[in-house]
N, CA, C and O atoms as a Maestro MAE file, in Angstrom:
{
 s_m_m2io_version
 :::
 2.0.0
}

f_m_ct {
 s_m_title
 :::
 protein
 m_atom[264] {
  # First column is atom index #
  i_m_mmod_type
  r_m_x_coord
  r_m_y_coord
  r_m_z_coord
  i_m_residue_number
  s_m_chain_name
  s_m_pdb_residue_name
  s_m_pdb_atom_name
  i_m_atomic_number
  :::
  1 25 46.634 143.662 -21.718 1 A "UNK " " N  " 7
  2 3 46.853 144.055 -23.074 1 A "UNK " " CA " 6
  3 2 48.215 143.564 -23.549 1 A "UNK " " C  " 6
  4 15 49.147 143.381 -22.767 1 A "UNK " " O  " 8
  5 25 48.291 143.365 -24.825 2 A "UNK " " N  " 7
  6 3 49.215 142.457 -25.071 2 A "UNK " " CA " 6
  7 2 50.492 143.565 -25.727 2 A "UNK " " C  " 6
  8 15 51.664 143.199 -25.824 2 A "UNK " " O  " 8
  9 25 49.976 145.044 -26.168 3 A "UNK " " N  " 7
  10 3 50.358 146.010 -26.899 3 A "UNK " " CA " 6
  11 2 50.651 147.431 -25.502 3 A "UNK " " C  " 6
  12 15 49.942 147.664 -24.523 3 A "UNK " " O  " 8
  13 25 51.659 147.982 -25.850 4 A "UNK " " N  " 7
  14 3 51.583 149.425 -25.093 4 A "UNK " " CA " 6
  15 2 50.417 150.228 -25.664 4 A "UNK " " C  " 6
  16 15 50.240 150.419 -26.867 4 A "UNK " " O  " 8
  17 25 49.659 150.668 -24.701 5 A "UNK " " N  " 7
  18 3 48.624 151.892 -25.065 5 A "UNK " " CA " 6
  19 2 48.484 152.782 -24.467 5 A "UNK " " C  " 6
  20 15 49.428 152.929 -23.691 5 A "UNK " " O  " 8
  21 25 47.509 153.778 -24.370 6 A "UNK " " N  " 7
  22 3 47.557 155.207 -23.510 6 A "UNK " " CA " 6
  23 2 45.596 154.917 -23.510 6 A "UNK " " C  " 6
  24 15 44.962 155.121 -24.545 6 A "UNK " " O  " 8
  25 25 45.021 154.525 -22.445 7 A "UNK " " N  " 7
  26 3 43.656 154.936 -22.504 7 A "UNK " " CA " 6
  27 2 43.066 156.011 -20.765 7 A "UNK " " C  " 6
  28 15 43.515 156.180 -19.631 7 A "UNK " " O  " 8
  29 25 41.753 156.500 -21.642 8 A "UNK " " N  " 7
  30 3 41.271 157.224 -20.318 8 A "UNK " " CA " 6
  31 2 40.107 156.766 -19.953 8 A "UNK " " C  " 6
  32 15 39.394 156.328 -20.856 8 A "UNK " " O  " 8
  33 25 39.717 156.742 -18.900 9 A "UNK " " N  " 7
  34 3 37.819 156.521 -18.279 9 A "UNK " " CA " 6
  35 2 37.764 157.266 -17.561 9 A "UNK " " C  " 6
  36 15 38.765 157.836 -17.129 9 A "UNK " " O  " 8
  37 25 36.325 157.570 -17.108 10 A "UNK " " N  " 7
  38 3 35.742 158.323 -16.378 10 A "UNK " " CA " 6
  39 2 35.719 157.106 -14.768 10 A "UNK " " C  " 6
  40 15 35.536 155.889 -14.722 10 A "UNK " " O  " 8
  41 25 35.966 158.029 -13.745 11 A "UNK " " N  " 7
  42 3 35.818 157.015 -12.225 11 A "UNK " " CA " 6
  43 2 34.493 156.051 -12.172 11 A "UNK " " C  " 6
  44 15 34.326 155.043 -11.486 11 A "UNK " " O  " 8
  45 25 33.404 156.808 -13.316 12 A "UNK " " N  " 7
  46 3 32.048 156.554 -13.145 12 A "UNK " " CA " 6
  47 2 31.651 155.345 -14.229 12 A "UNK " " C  " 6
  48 15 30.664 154.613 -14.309 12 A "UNK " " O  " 8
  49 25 32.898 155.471 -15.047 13 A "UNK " " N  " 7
  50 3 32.682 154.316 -16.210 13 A "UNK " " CA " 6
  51 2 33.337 153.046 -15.876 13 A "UNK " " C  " 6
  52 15 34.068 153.021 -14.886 13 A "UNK " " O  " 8
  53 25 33.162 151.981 -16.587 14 A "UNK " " N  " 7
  54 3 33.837 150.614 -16.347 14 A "UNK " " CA " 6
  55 2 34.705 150.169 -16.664 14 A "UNK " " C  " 6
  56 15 34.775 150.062 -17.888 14 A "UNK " " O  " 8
  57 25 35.663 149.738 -16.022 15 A "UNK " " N  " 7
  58 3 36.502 149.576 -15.994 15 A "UNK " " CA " 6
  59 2 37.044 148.048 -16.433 15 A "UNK " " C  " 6
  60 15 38.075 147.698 -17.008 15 A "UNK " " O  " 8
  61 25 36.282 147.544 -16.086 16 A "UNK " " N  " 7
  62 3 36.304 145.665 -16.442 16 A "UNK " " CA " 6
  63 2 36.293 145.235 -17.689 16 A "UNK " " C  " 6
  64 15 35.345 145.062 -18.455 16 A "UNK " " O  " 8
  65 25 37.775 145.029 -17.871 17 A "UNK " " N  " 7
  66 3 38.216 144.249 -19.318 17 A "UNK " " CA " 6
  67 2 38.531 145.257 -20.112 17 A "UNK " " C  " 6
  68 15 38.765 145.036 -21.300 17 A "UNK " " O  " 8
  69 25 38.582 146.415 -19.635 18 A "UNK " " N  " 7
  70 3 39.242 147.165 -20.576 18 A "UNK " " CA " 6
  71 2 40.440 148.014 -20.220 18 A "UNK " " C  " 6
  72 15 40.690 148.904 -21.033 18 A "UNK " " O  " 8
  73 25 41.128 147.929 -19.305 19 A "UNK " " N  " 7
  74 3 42.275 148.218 -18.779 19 A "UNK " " CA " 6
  75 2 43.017 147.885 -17.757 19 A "UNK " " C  " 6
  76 15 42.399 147.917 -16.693 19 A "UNK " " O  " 8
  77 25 44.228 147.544 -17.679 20 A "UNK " " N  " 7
  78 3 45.224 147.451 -16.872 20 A "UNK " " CA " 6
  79 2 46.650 148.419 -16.361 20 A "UNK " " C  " 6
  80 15 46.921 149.485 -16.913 20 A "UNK " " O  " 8
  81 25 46.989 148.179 -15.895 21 A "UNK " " N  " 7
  82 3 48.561 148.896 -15.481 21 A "UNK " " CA " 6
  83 2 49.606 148.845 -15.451 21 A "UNK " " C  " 6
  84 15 50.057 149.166 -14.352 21 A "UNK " " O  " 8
  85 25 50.454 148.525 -16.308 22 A "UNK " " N  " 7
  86 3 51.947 147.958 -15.658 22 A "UNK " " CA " 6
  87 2 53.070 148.947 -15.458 22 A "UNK " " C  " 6
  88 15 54.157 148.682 -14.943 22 A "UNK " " O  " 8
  89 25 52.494 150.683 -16.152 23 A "UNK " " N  " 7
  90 3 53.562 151.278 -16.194 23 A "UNK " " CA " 6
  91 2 53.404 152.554 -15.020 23 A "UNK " " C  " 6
  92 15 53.853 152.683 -13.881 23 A "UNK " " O  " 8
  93 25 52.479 153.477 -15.953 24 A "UNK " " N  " 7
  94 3 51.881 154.792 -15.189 24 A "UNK " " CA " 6
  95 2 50.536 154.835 -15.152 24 A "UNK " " C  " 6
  96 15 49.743 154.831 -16.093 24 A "UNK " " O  " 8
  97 25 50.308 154.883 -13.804 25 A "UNK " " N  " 7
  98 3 48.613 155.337 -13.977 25 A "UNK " " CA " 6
  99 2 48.595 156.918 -13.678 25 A "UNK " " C  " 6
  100 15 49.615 157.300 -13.104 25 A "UNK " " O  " 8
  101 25 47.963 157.576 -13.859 26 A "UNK " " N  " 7
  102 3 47.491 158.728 -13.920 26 A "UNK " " CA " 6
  103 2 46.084 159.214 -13.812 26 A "UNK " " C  " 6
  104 15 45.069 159.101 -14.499 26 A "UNK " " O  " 8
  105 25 46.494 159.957 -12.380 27 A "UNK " " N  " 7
  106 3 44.760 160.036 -11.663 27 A "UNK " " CA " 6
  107 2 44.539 161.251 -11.501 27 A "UNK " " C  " 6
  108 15 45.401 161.859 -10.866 27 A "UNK " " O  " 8
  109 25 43.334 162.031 -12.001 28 A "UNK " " N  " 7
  110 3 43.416 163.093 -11.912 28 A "UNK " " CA " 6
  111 2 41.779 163.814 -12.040 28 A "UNK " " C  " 6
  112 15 41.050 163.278 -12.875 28 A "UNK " " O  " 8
  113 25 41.227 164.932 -11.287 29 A "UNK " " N  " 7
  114 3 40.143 165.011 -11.265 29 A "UNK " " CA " 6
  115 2 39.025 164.086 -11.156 29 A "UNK " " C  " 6
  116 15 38.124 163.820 -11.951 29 A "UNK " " O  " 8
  117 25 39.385 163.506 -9.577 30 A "UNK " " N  " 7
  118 3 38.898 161.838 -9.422 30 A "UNK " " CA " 6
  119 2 37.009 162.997 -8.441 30 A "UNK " " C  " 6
  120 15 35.835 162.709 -8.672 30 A "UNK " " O  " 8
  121 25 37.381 163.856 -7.727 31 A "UNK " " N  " 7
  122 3 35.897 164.683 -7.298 31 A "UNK " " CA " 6
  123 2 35.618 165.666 -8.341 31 A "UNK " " C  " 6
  124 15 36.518 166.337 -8.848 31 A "UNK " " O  " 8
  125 25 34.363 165.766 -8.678 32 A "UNK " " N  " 7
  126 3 33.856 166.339 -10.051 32 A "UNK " " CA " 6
  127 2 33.580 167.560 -9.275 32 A "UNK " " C  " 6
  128 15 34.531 168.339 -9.343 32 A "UNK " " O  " 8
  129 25 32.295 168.124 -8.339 33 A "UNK " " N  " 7
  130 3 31.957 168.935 -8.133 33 A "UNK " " CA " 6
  131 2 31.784 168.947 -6.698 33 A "UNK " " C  " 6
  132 15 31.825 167.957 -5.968 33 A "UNK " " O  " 8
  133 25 31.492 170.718 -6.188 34 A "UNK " " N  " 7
  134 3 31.279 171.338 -4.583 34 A "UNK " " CA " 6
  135 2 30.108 169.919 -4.281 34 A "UNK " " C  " 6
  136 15 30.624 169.151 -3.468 34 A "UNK " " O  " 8
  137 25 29.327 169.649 -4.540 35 A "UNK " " N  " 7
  138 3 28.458 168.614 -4.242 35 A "UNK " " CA " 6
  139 2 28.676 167.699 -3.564 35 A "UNK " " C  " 6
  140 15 27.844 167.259 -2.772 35 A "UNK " " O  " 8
  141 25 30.103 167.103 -3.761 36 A "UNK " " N  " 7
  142 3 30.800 165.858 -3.972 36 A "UNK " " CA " 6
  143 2 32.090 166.243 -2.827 36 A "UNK " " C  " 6
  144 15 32.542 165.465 -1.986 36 A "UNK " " O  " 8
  145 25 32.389 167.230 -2.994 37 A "UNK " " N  " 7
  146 3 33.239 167.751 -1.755 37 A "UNK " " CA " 6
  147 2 32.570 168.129 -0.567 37 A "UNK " " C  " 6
  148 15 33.404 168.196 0.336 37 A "UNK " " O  " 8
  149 25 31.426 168.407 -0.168 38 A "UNK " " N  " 7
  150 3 31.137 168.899 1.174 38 A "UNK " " CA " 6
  151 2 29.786 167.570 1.577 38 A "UNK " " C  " 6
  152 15 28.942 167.815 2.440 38 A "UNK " " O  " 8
  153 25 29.792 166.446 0.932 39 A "UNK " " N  " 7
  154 3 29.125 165.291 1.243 39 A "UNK " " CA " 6
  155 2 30.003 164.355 1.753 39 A "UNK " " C  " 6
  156 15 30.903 164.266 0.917 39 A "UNK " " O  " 8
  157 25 30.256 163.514 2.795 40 A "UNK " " N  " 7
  158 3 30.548 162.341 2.793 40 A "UNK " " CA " 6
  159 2 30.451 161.340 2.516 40 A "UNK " " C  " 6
  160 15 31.376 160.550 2.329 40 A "UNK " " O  " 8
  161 25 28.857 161.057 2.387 41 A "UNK " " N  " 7
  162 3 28.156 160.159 1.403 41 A "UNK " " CA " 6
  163 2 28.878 159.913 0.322 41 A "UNK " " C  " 6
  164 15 29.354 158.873 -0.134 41 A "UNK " " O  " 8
  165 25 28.894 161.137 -0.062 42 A "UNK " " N  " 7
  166 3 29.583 160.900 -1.893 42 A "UNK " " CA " 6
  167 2 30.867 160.447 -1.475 42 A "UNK " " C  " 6
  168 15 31.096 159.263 -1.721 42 A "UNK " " O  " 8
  169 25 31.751 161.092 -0.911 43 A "UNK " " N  " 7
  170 3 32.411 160.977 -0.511 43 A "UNK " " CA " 6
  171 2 33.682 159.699 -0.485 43 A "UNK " " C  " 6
  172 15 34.862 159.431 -0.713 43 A "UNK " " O  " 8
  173 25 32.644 159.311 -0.112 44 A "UNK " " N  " 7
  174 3 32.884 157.381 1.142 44 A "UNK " " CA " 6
  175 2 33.001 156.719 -0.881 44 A "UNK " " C  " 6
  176 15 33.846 156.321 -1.683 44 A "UNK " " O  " 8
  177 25 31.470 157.008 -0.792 45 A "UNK " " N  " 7
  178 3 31.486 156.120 -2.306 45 A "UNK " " CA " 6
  179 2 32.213 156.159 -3.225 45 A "UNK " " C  " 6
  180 15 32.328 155.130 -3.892 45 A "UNK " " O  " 8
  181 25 33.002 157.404 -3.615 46 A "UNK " " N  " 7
  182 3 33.995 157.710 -4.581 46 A "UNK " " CA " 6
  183 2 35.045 157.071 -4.194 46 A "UNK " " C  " 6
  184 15 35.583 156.367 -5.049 46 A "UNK " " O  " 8
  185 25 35.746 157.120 -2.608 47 A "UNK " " N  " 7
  186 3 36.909 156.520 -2.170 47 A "UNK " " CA " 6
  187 2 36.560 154.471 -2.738 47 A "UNK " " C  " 6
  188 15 37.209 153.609 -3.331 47 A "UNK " " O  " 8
  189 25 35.669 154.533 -2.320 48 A "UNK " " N  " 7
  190 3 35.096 152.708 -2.476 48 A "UNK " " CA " 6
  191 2 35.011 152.429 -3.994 48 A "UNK " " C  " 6
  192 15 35.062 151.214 -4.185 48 A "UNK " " O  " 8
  193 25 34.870 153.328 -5.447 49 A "UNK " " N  " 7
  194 3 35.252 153.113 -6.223 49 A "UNK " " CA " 6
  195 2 36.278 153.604 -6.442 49 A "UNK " " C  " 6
  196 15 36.428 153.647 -7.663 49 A "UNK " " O  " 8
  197 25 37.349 154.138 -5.770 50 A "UNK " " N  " 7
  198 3 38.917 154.313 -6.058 50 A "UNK " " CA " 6
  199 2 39.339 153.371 -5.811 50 A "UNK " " C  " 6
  200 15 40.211 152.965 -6.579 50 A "UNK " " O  " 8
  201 25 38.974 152.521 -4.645 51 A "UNK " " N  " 7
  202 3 39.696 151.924 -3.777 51 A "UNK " " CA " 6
  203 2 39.734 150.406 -4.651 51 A "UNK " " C  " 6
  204 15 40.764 149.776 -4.893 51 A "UNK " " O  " 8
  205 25 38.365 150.016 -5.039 52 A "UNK " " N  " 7
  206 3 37.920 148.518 -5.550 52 A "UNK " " CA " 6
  207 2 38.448 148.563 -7.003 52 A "UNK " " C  " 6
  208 15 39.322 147.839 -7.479 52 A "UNK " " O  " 8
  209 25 37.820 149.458 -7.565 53 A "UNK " " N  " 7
  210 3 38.182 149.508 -8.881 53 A "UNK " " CA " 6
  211 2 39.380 149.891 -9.874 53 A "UNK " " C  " 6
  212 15 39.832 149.065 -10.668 53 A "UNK " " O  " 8
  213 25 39.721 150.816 -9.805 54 A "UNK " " N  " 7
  214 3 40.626 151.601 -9.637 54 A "UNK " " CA " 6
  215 2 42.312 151.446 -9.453 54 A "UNK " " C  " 6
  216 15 43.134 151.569 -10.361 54 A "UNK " " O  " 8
  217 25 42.604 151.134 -7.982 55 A "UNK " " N  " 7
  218 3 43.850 150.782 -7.744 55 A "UNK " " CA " 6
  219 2 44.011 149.186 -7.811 55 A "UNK " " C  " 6
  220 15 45.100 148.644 -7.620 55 A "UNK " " O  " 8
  221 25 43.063 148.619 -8.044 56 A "UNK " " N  " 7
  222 3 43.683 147.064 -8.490 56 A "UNK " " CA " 6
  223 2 44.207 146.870 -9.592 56 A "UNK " " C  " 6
  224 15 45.033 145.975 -9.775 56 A "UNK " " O  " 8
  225 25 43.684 147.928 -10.777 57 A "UNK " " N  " 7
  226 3 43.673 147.599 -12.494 57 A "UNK " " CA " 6
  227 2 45.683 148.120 -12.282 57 A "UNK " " C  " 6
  228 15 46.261 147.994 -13.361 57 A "UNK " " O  " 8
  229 25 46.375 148.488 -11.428 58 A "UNK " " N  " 7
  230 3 47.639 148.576 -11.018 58 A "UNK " " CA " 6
  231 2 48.022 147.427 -10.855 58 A "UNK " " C  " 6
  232 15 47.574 146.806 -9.891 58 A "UNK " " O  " 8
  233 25 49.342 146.552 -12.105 59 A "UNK " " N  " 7
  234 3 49.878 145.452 -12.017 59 A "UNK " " CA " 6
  235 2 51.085 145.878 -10.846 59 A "UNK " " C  " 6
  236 15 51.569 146.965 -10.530 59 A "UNK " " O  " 8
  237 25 51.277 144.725 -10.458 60 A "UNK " " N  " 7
  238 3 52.676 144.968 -9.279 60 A "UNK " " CA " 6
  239 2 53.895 145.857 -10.157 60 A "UNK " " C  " 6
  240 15 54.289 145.527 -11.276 60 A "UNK " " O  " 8
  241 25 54.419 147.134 -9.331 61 A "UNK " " N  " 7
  242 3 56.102 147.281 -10.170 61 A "UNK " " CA " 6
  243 2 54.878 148.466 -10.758 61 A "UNK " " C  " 6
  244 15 55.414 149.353 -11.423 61 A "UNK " " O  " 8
  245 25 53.739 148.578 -10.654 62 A "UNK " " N  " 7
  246 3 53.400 150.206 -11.640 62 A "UNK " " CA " 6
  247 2 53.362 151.133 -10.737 62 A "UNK " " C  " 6
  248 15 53.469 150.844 -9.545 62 A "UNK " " O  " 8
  249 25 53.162 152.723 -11.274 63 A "UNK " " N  " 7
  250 3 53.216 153.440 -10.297 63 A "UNK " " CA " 6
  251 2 51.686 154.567 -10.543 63 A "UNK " " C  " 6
  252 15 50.910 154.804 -11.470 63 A "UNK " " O  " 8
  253 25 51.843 154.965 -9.283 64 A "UNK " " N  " 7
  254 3 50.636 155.961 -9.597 64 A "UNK " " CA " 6
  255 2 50.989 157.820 -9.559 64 A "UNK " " C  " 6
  256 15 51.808 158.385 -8.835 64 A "UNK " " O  " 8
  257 25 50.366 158.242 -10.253 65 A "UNK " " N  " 7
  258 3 50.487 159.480 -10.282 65 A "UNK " " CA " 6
  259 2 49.706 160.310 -9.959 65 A "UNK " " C  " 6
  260 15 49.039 160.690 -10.922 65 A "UNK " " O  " 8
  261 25 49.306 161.091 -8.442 66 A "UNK " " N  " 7
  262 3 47.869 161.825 -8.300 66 A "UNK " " CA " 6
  263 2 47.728 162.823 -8.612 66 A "UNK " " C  " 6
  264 15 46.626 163.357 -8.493 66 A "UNK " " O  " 8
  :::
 }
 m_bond[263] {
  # First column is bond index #
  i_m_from
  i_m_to
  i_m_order
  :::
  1 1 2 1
  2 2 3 1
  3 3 4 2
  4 3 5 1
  5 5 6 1
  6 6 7 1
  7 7 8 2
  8 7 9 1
  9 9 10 1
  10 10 11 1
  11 11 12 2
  12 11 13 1
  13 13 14 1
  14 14 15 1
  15 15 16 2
  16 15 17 1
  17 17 18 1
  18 18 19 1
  19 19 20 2
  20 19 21 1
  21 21 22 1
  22 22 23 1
  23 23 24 2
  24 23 25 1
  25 25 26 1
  26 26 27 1
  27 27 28 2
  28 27 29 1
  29 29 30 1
  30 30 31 1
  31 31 32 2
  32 31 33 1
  33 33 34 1
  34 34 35 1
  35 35 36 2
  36 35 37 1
  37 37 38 1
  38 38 39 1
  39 39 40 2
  40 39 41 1
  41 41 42 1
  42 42 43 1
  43 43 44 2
  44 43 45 1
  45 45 46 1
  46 46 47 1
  47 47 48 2
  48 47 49 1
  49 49 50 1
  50 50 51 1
  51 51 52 2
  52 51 53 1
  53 53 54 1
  54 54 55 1
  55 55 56 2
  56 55 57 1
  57 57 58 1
  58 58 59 1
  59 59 60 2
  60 59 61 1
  61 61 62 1
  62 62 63 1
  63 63 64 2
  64 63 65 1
  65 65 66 1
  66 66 67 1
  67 67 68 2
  68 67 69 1
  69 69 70 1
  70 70 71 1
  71 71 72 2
  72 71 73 1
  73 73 74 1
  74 74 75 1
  75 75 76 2
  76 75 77 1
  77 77 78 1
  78 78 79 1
  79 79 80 2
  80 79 81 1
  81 81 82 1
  82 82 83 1
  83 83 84 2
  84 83 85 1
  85 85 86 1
  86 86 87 1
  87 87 88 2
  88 87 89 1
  89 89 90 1
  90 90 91 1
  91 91 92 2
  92 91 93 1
  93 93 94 1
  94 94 95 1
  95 95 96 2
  96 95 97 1
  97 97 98 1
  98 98 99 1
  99 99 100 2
  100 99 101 1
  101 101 102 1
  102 102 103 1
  103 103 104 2
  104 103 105 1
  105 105 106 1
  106 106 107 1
  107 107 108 2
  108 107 109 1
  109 109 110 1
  110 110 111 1
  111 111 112 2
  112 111 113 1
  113 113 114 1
  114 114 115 1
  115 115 116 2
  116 115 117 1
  117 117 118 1
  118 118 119 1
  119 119 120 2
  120 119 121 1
  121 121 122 1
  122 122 123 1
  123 123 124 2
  124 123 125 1
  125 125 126 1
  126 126 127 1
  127 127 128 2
  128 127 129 1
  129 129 130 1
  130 130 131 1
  131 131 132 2
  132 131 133 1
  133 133 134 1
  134 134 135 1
  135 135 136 2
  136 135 137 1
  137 137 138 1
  138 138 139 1
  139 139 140 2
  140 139 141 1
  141 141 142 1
  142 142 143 1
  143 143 144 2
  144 143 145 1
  145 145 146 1
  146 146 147 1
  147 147 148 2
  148 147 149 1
  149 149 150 1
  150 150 151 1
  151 151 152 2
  152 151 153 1
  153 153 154 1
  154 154 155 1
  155 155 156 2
  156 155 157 1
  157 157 158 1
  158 158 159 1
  159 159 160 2
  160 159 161 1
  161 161 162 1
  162 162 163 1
  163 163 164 2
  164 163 165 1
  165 165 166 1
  166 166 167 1
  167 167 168 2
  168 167 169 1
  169 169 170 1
  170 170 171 1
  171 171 172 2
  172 171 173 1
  173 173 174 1
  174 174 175 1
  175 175 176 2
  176 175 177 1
  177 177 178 1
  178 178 179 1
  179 179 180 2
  180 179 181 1
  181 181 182 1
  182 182 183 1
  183 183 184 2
  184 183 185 1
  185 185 186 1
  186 186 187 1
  187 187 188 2
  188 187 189 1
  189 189 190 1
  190 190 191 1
  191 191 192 2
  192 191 193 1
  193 193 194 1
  194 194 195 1
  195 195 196 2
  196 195 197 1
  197 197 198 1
  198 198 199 1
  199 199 200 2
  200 199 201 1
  201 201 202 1
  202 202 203 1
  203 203 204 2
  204 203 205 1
  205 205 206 1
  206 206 207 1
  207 207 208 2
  208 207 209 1
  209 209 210 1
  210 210 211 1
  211 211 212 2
  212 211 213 1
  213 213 214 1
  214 214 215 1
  215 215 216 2
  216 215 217 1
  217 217 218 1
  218 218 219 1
  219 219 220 2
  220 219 221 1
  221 221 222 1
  222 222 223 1
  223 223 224 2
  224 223 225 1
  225 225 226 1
  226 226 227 1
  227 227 228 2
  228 227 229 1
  229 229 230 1
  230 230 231 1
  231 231 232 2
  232 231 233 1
  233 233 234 1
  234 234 235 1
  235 235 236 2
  236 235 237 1
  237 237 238 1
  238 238 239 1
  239 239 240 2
  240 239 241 1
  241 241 242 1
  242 242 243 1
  243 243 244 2
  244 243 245 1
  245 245 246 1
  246 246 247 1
  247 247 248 2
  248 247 249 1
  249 249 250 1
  250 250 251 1
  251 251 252 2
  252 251 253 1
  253 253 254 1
  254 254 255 1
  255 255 256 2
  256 255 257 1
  257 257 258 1
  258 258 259 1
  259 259 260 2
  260 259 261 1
  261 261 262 1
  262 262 263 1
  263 263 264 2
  :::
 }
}
């Protein structure tokens, strides 16, 4: 982005082409429900879209906030 902005998504929404990082990211209520906490399944998969998606849209020099 060529402008300072403030945007939000859902872990579950997309992320591609519509945001980057250079300053603060801010992560918060990344497990929704008991469902999602006592599965690993879910689990694994939530970490694998934290992991892929997520912490790359972080330009070098940004920081994260959990």
């Amino acid at each position: 982005m060529k402008y300072k902005s403030i945007t939000s998504r859902s872990i579950y929404g997309t992320l591609n082409g519509a945001c980057d990082c250079s300053g603060l990211m801010l992560i918060d209520d990344i497990v929704v429900g008991i469902e999602d906490v006592l599965n690993p399944e879910r689990l694994n998969r939530l970490w694998s879209i934290v992991d892929n998606n997520l912490i790359t849209r972080g330009k070098s020099g940004s920081k994260k906030l959990w």
